[in-house]
N, C-alpha and C positions, 0 to 999 in steps of 0.2 A: 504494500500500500504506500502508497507517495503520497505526501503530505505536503498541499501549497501555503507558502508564503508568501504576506503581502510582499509589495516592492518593500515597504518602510523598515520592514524588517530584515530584508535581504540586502540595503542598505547598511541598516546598523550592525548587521553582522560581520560584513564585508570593512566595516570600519573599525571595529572590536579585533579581525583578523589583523589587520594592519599594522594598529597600536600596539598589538602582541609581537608585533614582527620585528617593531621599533624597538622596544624591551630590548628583546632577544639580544639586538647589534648595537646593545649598552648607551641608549638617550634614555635622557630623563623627560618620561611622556607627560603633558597633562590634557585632559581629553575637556573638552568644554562639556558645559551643563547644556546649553541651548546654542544651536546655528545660529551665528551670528557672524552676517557676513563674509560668510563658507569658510569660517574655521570651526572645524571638525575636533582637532586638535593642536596639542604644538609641541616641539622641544626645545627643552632650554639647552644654552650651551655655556662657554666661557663668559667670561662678566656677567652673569644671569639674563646674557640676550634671548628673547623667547624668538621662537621660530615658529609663525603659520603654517597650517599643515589642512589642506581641504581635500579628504579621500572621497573620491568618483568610482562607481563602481557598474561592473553591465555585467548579467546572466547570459547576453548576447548580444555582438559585434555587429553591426548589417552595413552591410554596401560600405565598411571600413571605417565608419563612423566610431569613434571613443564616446568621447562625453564634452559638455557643452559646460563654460566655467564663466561666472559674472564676476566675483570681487577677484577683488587681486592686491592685496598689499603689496609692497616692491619685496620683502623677503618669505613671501611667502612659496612655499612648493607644493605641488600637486601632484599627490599619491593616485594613479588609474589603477584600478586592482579589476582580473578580467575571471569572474566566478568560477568559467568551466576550465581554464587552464592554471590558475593559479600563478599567473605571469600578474608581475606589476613594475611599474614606470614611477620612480621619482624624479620628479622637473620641476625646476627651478620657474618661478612665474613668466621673468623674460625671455626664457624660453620656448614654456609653453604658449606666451602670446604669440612668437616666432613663426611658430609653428602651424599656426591655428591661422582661418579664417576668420574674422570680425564682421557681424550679423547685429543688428541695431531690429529690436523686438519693437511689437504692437505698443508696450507700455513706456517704452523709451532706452529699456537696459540698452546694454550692451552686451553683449555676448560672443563668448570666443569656440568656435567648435573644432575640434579637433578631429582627423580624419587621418586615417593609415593611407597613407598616399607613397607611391617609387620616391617622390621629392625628398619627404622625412621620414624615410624609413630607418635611415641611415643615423639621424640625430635623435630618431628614439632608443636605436640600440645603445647609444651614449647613457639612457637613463634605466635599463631594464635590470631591474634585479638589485643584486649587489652593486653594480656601475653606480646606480641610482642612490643607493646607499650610501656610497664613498662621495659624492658627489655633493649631499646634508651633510656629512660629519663633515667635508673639508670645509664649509659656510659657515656651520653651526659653530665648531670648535677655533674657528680662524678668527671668529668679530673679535676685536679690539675695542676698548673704550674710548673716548673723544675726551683729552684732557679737559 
């Protein structure tokens, strides 16, 4: 017997996966009470600099489409975690705006969407996995404080 889940929950799980994953390769997580602003969660690093952290997640990929991302602090990265392969992407914000199409919504957002395209195939393998990983620790633990 198979047992559905809503999206919201296939969401929060996929984000619970994540933050467990962050653990794992030794960040201090802290996961927010409410979305606010798509931070999901964050880690602190050196000088107690917190790091936005907004995890996107799909049960299924179509026509190469990722996921669609509104806020964006400038140090913020975006976790994609993909359900049925257990592959994920950490990118860095300017990045993933790089990367992404900009799509201006009915209500005024803005909107960045992300698509597995031959173009950035190539600069996502830069963030999959561990890559993606080394890539937050070297941010996280490099800030400096501004005399």
């Amino acid at each position: 017997m198979t047992i559905e889940m809503h999206s919201v929950t296939k969401g929060k799980r996929s984000e619970l996966l994540m933050m467990a994953k962050l653990l794992e390769y030794g960040f201090s997580v802290f996961q927010a009470l409410a979305d606010i602003n798509g931070v999901d969660c964050g880690v602190v690093g050196r000088d107690n600099h917190f790091c936005p952290i907004q995890i996107k997640s799909r049960a299924e990929f179509t026509l190469g489409d990722l996921v669609e991302v509104y806020h964006f602090p400038s140090d913020m990265f975006i976790i994609i975690y993909d359900v049925k392969t257990r592959n994920y992407w950490v990118i860095p914000a300017d990045e993933y705006k790089s990367m992404s199409s900009q799509r201006v919504l009915e209500n005024g957002k803005v909107g960045y969407r992300l698509t597995r395209t031959k173009k950035n195939e190539k600069q996502l393998k830069n963030y999959e996995g561990e890559k993606g990983i080394q890539v937050l620790r070297s941010k996280v633990y490099s800030q400096v404080s501004q005399p």
